[in-house]
KOLGU-4560 file (N, C-alpha, C; in nm, 3 decimals, padded with zeros to 5 digits):
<recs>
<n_xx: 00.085 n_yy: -00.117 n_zz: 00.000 ca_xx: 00.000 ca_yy: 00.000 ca_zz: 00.000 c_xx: 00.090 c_yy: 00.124 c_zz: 00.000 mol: A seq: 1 type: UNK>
<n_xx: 00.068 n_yy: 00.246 n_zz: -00.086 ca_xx: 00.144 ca_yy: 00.336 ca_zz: -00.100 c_xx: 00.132 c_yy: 00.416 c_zz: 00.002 mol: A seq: 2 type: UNK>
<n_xx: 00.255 n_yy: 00.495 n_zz: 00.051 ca_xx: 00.195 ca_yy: 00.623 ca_zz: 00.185 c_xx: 00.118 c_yy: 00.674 c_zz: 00.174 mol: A seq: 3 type: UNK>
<n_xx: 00.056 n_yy: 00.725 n_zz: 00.047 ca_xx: -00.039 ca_yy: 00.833 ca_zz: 00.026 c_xx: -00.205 c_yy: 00.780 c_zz: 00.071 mol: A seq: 4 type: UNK>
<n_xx: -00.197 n_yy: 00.623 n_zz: 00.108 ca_xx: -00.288 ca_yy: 00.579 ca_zz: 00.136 c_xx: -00.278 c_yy: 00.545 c_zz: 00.212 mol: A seq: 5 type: UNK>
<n_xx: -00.199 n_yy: 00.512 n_zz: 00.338 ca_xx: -00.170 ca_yy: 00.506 ca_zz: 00.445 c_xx: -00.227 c_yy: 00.678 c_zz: 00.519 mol: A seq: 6 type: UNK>
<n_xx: -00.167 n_yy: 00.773 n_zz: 00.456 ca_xx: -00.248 ca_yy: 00.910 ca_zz: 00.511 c_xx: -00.384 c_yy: 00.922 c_zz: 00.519 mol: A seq: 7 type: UNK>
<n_xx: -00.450 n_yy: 00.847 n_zz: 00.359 ca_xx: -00.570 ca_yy: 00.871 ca_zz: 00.297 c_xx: -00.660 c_yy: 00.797 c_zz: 00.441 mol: A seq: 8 type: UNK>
<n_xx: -00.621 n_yy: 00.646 n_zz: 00.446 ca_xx: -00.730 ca_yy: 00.580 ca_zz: 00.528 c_xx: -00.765 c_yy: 00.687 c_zz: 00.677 mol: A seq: 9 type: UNK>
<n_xx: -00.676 n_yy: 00.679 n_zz: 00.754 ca_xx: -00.744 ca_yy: 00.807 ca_zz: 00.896 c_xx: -00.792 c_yy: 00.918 c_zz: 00.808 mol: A seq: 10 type: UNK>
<n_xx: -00.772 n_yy: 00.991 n_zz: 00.732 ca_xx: -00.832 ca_yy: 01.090 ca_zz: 00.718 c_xx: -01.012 c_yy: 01.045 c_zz: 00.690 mol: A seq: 11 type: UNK>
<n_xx: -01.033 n_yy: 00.954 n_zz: 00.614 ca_xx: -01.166 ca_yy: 00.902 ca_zz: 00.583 c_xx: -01.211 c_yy: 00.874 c_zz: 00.679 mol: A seq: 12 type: UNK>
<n_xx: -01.133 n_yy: 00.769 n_zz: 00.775 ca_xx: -01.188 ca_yy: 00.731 ca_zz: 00.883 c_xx: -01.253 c_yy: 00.876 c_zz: 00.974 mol: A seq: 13 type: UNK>
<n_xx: -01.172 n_yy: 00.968 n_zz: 00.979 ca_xx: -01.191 ca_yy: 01.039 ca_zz: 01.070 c_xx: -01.333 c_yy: 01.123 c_zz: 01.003 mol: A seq: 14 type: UNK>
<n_xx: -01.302 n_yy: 01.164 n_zz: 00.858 ca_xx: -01.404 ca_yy: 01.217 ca_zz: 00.801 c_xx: -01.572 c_yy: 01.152 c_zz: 00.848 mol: A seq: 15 type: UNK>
<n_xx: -01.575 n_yy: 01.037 n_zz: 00.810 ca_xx: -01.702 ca_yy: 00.958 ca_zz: 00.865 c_xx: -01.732 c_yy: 00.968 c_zz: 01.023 mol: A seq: 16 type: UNK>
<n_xx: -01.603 n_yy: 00.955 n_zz: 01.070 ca_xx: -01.666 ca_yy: 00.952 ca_zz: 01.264 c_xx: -01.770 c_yy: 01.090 c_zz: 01.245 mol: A seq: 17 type: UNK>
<n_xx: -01.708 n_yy: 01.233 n_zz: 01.227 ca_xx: -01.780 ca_yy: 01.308 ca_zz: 01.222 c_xx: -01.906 c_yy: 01.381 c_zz: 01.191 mol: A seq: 18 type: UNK>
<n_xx: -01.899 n_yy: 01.277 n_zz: 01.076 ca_xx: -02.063 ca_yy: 01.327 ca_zz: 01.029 c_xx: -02.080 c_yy: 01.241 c_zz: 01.087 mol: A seq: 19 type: UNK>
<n_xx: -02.187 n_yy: 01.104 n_zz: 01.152 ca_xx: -02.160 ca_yy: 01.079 ca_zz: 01.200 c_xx: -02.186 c_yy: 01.045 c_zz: 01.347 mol: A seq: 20 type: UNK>
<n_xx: -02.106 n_yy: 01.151 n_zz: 01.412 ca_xx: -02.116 ca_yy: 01.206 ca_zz: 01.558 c_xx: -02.209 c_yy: 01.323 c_zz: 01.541 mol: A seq: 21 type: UNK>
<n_xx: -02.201 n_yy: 01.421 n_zz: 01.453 ca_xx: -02.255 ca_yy: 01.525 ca_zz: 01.503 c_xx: -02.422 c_yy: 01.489 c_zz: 01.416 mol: A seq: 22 type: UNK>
<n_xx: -02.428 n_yy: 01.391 n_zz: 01.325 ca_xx: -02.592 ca_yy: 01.351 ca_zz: 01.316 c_xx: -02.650 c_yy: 01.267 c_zz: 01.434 mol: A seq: 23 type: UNK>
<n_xx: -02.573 n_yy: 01.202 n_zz: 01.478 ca_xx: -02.616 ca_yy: 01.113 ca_zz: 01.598 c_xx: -02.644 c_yy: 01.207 c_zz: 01.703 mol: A seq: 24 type: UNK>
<n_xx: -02.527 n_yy: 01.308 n_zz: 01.741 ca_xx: -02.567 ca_yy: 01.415 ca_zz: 01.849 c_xx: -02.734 c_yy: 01.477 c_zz: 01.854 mol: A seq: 25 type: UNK>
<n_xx: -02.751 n_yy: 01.547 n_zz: 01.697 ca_xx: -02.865 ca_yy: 01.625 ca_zz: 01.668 c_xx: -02.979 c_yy: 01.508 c_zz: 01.712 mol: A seq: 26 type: UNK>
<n_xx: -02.975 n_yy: 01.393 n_zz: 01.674 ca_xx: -03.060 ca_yy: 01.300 ca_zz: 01.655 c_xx: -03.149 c_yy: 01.282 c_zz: 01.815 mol: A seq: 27 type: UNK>
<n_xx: -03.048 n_yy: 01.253 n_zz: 01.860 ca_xx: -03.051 ca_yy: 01.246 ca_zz: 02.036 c_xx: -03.097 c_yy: 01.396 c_zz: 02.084 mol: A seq: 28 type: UNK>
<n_xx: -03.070 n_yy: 01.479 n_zz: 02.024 ca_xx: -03.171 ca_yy: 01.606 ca_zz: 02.088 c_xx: -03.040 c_yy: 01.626 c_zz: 02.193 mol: A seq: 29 type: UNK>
<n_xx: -02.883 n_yy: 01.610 n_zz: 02.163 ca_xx: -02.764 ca_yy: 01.659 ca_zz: 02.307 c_xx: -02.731 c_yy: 01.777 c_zz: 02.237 mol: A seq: 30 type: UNK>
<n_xx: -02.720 n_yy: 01.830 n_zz: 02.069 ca_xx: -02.720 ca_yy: 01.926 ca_zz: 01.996 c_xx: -02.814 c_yy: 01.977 c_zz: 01.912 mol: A seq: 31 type: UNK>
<n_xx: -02.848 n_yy: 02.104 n_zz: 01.919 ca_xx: -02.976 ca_yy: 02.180 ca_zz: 01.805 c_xx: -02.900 c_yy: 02.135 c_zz: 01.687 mol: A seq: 32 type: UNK>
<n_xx: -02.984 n_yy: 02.110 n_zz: 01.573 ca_xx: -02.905 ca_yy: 02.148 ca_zz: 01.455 c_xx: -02.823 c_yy: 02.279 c_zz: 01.402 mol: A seq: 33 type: UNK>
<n_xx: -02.890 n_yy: 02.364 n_zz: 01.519 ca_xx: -02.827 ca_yy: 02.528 ca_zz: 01.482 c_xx: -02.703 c_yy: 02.532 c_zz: 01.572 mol: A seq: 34 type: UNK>
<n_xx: -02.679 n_yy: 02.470 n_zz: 01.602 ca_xx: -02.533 ca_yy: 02.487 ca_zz: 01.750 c_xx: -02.458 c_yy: 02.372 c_zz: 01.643 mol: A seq: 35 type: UNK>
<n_xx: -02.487 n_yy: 02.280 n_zz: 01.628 ca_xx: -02.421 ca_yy: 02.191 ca_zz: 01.537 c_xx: -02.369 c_yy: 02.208 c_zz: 01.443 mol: A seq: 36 type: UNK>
<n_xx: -02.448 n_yy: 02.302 n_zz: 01.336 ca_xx: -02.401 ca_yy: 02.389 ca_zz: 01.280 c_xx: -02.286 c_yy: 02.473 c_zz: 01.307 mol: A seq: 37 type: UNK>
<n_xx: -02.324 n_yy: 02.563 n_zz: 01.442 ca_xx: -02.230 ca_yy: 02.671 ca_zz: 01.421 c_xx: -02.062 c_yy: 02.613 c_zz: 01.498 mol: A seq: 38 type: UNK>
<n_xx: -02.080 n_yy: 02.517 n_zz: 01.576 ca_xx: -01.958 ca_yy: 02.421 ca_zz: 01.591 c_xx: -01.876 c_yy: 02.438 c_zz: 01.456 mol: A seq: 39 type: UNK>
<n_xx: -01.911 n_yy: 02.359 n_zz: 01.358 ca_xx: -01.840 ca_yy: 02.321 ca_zz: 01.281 c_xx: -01.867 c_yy: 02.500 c_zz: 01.199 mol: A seq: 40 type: UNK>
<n_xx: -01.894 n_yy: 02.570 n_zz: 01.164 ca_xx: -01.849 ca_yy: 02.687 ca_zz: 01.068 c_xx: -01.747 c_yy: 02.673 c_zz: 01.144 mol: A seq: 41 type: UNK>
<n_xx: -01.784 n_yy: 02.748 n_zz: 01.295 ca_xx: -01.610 ca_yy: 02.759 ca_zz: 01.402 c_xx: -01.496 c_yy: 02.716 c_zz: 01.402 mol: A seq: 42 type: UNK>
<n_xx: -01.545 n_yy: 02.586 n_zz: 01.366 ca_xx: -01.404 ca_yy: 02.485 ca_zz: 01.343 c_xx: -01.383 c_yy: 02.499 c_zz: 01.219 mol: A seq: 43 type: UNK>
<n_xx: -01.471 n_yy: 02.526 n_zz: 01.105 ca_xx: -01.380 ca_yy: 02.553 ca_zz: 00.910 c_xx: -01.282 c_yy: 02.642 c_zz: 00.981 mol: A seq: 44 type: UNK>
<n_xx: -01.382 n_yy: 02.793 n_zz: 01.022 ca_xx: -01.308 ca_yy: 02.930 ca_zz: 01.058 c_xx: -01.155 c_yy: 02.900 c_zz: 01.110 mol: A seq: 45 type: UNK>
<n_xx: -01.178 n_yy: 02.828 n_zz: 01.200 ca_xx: -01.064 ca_yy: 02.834 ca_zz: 01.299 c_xx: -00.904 c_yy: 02.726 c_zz: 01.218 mol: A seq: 46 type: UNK>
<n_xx: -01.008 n_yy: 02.651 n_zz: 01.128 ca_xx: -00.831 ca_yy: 02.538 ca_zz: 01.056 c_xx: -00.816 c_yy: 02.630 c_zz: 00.934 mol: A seq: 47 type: UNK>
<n_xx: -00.860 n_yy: 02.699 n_zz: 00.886 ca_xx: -00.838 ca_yy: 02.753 ca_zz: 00.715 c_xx: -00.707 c_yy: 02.798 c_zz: 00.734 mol: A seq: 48 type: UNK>
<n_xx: -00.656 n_yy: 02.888 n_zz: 00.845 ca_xx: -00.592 ca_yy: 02.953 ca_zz: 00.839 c_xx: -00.397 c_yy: 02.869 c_zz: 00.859 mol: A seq: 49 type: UNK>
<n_xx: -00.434 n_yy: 02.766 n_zz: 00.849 ca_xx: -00.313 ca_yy: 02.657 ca_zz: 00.902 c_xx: -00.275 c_yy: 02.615 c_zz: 00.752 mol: A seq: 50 type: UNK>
<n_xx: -00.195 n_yy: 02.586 n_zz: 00.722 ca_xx: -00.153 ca_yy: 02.541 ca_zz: 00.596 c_xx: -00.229 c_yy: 02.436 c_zz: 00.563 mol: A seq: 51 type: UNK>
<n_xx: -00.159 n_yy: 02.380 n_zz: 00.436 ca_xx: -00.251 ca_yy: 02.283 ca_zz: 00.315 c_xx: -00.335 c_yy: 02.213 c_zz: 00.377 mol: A seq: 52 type: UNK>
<n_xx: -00.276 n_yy: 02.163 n_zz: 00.487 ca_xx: -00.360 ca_yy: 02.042 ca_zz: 00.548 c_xx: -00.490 c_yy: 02.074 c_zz: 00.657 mol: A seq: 53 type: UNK>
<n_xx: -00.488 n_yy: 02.206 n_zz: 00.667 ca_xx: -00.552 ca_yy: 02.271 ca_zz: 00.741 c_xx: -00.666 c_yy: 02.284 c_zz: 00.620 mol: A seq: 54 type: UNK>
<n_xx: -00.658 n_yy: 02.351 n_zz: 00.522 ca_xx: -00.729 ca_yy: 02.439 ca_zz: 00.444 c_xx: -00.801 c_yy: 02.292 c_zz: 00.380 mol: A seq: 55 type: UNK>
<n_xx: -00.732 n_yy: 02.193 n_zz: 00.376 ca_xx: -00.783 ca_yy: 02.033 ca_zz: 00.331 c_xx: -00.915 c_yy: 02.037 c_zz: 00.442 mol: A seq: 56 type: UNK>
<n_xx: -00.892 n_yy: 01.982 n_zz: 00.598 ca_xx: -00.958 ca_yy: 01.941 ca_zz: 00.665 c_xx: -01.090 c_yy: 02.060 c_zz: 00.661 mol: A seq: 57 type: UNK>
<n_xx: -01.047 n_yy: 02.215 n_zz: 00.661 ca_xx: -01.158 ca_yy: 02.258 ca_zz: 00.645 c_xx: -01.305 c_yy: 02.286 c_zz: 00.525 mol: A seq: 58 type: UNK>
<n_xx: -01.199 n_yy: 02.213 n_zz: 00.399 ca_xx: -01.349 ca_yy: 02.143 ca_zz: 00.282 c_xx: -01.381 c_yy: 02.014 c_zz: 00.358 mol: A seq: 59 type: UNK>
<n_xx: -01.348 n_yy: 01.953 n_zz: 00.432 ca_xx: -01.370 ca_yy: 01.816 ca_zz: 00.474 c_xx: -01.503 c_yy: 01.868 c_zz: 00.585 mol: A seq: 60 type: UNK>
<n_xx: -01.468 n_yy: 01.966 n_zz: 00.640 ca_xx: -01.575 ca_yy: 01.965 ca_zz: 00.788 c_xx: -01.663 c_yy: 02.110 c_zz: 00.710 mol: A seq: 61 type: UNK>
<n_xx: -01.630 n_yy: 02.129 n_zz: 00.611 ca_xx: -01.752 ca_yy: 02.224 ca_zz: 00.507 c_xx: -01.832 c_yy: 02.099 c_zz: 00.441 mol: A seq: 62 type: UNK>
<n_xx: -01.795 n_yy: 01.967 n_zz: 00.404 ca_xx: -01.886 ca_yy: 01.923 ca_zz: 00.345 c_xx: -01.984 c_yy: 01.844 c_zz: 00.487 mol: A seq: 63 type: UNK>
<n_xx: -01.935 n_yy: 01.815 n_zz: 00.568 ca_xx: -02.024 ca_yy: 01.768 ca_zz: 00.686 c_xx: -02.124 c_yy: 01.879 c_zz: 00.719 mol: A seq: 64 type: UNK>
<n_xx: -02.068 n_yy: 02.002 n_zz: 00.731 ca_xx: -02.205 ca_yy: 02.107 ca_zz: 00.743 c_xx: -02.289 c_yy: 02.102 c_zz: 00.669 mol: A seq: 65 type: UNK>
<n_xx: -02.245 n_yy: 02.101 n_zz: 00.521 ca_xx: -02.361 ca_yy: 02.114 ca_zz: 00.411 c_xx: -02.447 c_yy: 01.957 c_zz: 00.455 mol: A seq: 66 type: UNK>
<n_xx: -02.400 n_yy: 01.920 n_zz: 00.494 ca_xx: -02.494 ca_yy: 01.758 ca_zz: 00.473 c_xx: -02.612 c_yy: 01.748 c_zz: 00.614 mol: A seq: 67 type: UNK>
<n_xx: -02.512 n_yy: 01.830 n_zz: 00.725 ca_xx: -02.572 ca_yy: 01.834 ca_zz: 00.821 c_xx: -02.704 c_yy: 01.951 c_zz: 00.772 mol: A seq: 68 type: UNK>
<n_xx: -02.652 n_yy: 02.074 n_zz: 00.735 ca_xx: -02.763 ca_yy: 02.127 ca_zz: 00.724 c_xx: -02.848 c_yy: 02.104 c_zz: 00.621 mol: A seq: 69 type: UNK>
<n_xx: -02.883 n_yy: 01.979 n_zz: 00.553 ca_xx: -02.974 ca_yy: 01.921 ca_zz: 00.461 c_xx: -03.020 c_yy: 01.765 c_zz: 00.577 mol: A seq: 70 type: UNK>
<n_xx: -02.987 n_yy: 01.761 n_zz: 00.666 ca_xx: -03.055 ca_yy: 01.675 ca_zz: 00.739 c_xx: -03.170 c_yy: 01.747 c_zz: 00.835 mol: A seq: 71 type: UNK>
<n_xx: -03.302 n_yy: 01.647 n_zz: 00.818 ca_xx: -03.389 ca_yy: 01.712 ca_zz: 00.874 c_xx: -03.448 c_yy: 01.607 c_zz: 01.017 mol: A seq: 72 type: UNK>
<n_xx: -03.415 n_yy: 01.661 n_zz: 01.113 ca_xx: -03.478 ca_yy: 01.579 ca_zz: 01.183 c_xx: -03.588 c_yy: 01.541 c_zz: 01.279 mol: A seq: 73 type: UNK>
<n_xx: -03.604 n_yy: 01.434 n_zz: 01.301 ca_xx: -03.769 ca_yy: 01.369 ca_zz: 01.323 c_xx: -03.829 c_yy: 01.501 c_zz: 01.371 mol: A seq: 74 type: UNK>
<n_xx: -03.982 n_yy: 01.488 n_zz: 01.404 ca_xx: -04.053 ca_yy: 01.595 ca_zz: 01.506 c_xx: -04.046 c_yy: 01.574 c_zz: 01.583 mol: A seq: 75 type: UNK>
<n_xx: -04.039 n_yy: 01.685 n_zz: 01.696 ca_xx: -03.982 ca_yy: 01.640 ca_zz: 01.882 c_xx: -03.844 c_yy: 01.655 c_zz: 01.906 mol: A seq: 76 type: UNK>
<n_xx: -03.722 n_yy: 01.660 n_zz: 01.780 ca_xx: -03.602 ca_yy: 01.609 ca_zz: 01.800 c_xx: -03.615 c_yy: 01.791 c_zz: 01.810 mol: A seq: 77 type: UNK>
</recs>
């Protein structure tokens, strides 16, 4: 297996824990979808500014927002 996939696998891995965690959170009613939300803008905001790998992880936790905020959940939640 080449290094570049040795990097690749945790990053996926980690990509999935997150969405994830923070749909399971909302789900359970321990996070609004609007705090859940603004977690993660906070966290794009806060890695962009770190080099490549930074500016990487923050399209990574931009596409978990977009997905999060297209999840709708149950009534009551």
């Amino acid at each position: 297996m080449s290094n570049n996939a040795h990097e690749a696998i945790p990053a996926i891995a980690a990509f999935m824990a997150i969405q994830l965690a923070f749909v399971s959170l909302v789900k359970k009613g321990i996070l609004s979808k609007a705090e859940a939300e603004e977690i993660l803008r906070e966290a794009i905001e806060s890695i962009k500014t770190a080099r490549e790998t930074g500016v990487q992880a923050a399209e990574l936790l931009t596409e978990v927002l977009e997905r999060l905020s297209k999840f709708q959940p149950s009534p009551g939640q």
